[in-house]
C-alpha positions as CSV (number, residue, x, y, z in Angstrom):
1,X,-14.4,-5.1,-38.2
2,X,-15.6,-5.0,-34.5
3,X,-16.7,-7.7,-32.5
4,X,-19.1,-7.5,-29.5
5,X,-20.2,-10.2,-27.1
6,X,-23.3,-10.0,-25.2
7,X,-24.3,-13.4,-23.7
8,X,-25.4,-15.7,-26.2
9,X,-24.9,-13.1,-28.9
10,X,-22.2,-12.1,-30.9
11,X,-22.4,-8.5,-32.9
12,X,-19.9,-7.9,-36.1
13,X,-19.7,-4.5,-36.9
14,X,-18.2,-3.6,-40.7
15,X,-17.2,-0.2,-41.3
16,X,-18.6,0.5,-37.6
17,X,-17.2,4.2,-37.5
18,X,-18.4,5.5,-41.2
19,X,-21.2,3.3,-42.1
20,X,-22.0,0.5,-39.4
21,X,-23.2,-2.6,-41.2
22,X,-23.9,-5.5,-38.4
23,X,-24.7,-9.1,-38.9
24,X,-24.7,-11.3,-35.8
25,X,-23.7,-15.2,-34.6
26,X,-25.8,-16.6,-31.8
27,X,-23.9,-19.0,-30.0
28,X,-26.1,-22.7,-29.7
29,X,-24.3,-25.7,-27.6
30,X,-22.5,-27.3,-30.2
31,X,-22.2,-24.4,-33.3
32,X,-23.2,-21.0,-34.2
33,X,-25.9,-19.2,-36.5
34,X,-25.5,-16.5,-38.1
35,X,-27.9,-13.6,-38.5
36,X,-27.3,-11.7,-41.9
37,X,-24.3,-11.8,-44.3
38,X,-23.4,-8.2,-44.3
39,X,-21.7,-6.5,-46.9
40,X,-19.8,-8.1,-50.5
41,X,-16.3,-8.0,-48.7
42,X,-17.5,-9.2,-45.3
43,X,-16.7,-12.9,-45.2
44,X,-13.3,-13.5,-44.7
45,X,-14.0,-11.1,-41.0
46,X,-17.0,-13.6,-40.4
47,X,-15.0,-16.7,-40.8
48,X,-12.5,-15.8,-39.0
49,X,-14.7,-14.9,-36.2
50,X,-16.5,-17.8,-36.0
51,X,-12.7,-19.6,-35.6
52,X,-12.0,-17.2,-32.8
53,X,-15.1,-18.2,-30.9
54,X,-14.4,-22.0,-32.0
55,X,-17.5,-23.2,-32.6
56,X,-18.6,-24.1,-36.6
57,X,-21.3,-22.4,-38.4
58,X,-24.4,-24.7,-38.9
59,X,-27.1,-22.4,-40.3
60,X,-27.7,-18.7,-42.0
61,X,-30.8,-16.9,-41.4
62,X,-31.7,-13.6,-43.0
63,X,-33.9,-11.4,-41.7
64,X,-34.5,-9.6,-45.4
65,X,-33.1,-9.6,-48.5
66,X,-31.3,-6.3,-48.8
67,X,-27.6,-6.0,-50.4
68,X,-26.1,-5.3,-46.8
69,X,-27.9,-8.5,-45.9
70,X,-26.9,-10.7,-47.8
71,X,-23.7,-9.4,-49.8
72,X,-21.5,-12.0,-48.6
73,X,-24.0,-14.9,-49.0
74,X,-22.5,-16.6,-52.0
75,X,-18.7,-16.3,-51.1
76,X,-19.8,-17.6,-47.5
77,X,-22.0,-20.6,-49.9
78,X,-19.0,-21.0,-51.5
79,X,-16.9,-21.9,-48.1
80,X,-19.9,-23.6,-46.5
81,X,-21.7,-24.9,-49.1
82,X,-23.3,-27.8,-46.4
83,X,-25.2,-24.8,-44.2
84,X,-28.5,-24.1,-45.1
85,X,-29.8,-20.9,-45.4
86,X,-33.4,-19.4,-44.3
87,X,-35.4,-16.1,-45.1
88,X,-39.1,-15.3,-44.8
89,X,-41.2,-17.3,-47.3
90,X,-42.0,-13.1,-48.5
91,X,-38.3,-12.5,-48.6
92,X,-37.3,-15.6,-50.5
93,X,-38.9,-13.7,-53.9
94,X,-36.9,-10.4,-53.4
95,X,-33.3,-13.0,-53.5
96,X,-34.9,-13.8,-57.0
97,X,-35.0,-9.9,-58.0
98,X,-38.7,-10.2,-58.0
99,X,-40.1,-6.9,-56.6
100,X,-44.0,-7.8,-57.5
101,X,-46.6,-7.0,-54.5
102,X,-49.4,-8.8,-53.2
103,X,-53.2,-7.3,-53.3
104,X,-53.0,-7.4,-49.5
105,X,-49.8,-5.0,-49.0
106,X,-49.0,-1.5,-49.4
107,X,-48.6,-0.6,-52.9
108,X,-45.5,1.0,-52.6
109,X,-43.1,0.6,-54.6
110,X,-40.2,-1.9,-52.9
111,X,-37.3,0.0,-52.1
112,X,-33.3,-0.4,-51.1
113,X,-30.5,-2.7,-52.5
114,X,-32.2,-5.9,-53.7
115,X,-29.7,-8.2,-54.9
116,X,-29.4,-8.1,-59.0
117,X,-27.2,-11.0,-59.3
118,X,-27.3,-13.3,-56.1
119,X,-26.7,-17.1,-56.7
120,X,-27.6,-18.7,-53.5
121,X,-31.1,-19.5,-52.8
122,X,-32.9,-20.6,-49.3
123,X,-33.1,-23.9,-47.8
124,X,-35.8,-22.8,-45.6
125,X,-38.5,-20.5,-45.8
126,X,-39.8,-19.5,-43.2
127,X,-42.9,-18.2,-41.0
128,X,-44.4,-16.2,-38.2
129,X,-43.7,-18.2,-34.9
130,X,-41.1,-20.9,-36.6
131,X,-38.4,-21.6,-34.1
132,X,-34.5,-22.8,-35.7
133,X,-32.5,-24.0,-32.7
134,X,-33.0,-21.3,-29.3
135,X,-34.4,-18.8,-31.6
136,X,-38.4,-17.9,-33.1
137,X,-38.8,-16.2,-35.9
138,X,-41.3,-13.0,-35.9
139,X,-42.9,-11.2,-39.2
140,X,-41.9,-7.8,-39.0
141,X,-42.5,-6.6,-42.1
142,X,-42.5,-2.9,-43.2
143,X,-38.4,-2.5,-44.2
144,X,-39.2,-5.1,-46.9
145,X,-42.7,-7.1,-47.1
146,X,-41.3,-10.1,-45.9
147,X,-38.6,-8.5,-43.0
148,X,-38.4,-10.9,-40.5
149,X,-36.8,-10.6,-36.6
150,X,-35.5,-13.2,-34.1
151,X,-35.9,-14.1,-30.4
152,X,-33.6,-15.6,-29.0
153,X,-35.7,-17.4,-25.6
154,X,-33.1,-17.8,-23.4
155,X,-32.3,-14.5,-23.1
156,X,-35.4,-12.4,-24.5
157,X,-33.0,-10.9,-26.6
158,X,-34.6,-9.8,-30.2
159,X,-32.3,-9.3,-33.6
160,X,-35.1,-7.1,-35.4
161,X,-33.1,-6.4,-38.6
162,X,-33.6,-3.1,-40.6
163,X,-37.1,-3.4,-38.7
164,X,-35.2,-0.6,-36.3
165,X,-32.2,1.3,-36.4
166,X,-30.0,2.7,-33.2
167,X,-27.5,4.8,-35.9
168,X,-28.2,8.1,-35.4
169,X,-30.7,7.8,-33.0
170,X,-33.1,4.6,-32.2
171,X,-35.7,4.7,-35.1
172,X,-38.7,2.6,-36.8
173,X,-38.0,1.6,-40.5
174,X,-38.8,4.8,-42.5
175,X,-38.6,7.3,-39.9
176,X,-35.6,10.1,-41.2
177,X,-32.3,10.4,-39.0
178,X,-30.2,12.9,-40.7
179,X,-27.3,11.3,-38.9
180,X,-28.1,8.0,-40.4
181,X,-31.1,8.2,-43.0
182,X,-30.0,5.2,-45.3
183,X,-32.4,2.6,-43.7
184,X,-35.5,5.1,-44.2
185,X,-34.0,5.3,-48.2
186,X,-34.3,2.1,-48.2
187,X,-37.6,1.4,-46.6
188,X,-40.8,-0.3,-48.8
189,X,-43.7,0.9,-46.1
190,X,-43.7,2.9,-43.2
191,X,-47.1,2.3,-42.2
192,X,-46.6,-1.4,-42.2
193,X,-43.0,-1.1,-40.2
194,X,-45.1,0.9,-37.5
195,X,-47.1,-2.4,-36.8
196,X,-44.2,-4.4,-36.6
197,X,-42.5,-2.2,-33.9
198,X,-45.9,-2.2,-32.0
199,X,-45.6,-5.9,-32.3
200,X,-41.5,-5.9,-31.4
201,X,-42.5,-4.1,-28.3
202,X,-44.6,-6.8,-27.5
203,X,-42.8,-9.0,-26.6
204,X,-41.0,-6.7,-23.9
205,X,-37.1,-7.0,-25.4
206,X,-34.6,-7.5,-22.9
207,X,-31.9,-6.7,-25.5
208,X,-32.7,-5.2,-28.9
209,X,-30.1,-5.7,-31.9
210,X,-30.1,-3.8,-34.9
211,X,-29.0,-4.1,-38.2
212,X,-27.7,-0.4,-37.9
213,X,-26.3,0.9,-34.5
214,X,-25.4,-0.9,-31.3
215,X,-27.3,-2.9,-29.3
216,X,-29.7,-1.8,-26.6
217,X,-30.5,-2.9,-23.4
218,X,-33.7,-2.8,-21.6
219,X,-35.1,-0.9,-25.0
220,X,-38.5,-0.9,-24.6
221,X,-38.5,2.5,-23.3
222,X,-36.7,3.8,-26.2
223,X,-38.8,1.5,-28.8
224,X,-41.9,2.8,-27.5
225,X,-40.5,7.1,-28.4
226,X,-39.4,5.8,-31.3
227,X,-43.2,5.0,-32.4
228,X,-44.5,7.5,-31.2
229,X,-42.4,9.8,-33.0
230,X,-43.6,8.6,-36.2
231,X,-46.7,8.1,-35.5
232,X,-46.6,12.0,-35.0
């Protein structure tokens, strides 16, 4: 496992040379949150971490419900079983294994590792615009219906999940990267994840952190070839 520190974020790579899964802590006053829960074998490396740093965990947000999200949620439940844990009100059905669609979104079939057999359920469900401690969440859907990212304010730093990938070149959910192409595989709706880039870029990203790759600075640029390569 790698550890990164930029600022008020924390990146924890797993696997970061073969097949980079990240999940992140964002450092509050008093504790950390945690972005993600990685892979199955991945909390023991985030427990430690969060010892290292010396701050407790108080919360776990998930920015989708993918296996390589949230593998290590239960053992992590199981050690912390005080810390409540948030996902996207959408999100909160694919932790249930329920892969139905609403009238209103692409009727493609839902795609990637959702969990079979997960025991932990949110706390929290949350929405476009709902802010938990220095961070507001944003609907980005497109990876999975109810894909959700994070700004953190103070630093206009955005965790974007799967919603992007910098593996194998910077990307939008769905686009192919033959170096890396596991997050298209797994990607419900391309069309939709171009909107949520679009909308990504709005908010003019000082630092962009990805579920897959390292992190970015000053990514707009980057963000804004990335659309328009799909869009082409």
């Amino acid at each position: 496992m790698r550890v990164i520190k930029d600022g008020f974020l924390y990146q924890l790579t797993f696997m970061p040379s073969f097949f980079p899964v990240n999940c992140y802590f964002v450092e509050e006053e008093d504790s950390l949150t945690l972005i993600d829960a990685a892979l199955s074998f991945s909390s023991k490396g985030i427990l430690n971490s969060a010892q290292r740093i010396g701050k407790p965990i108080s919360k776990i947000i998930l920015t989708h419900a993918h296996g390589d999200h949230v593998g290590a949620l239960d053992r992590l439940k199981e050690e912390l079983p005080n810390i409540p844990v948030y996902i996207s009100k959408r999100d909160s059905r694919l932790m249930e294994g329920d892969l139905s669609l609403d009238l209103h979104e692409d009727q493609s079939p839902i795609k990637g590792g959702v969990p079979k057999s997960l025991k932990t359920r949110a706390d929290g469900l949350l929405e476009d615009g709902d802010t938990i401690g220095s961070l507001i969440a944003i609907e980005t859907p497109g990876h999975t219906p109810g894909s959700m990212s994070f700004l953190d304010k103070r630093t206009n730093t955005i965790i974007a999940g799967d919603a992007l990938q910098s593996r194998g070149g910077i990307a939008v959910a769905g686009d192919l990267k033959l170096l890396f192409p596991f997050p298209a595989f797994g990607t419900w709706s391309k069309k939709t994840a171009l909107v949520s880039a679009k909308k990504i870029v709005s908010y003019q990203p000082e630092v962009l952190a990805v579920g897959h790759g390292e992190i970015i600075k000053k990514p707009v640029h980057a963000i804004e070839t990335a659309i328009l390569h799909l869009e082409k």
